[in-house]
N, C-alpha and C positions, 0 to 999 in steps of 0.2 A: 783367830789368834794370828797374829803378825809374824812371820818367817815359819808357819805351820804348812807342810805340804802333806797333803791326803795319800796317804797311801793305796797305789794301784791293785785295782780287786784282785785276787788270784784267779786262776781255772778255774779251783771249786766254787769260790762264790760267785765266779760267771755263771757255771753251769747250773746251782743252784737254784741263781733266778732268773735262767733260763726256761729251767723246765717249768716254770707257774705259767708259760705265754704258750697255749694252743693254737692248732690248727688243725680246724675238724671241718669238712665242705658241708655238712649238715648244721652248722652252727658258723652262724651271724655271713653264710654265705664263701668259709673258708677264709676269713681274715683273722688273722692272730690275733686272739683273745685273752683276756687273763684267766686262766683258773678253768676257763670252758663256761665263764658265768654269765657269758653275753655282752662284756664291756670289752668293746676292740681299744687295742692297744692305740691305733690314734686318734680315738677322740678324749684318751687319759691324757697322751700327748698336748691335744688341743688347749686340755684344761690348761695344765702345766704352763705351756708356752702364753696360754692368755695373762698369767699371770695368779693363777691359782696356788696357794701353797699348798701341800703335804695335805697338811692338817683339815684344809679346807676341802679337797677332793676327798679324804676319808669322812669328814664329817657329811658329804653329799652321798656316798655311796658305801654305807655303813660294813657290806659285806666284805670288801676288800683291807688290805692290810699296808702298812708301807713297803716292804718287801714287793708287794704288787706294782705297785710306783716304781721303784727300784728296778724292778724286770721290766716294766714299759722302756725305761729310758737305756736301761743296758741292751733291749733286744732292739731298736733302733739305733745304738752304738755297732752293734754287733752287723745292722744290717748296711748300712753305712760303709765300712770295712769292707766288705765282701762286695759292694757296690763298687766301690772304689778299686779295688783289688782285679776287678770284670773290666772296668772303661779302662785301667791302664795295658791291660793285657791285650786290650783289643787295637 
């Protein structure tokens, strides 16, 4: 839609799909995962950025949800930040 701006998530829905992205050192070697289900957040990324839609990464990996997508690319927003936040400080 033309002059439509998306409204920025809140806290809650940050924190929301935040909390689906694990990080357990006994699972996938302590890289942040979705769900704890074995899918590291950046090879959801990879998809993504390859050019994969939504629909097409759920239709590859049935167990997951879009809300999971959603939490990949906000806990990379999130990390990003906090990166950025560290080089300027330093």
């Amino acid at each position: 839609m033309p002059g439509y701006i998306r409204p920025m998530a809140t806290d809650c829905t940050v924190t929301s799909l935040l909390n689906r992205i694990t990080i357990d050192p006994c699972v996938c070697h302590g890289k942040p995962v979705v769900r704890g289900l074995r899918y590291p957040v950046e090879s959801i990324l990879e998809y993504l950025a390859g050019g994969d839609s939504f629909e097409e990464v759920l239709a590859e990996f049935p167990d997951l949800v879009r809300e999971d997508l959603q939490a990949c690319i906000q806990f990379a927003t999130e990390s990003l930040k906090l990166r950025s936040r560290n080089v300027a400080a330093a």
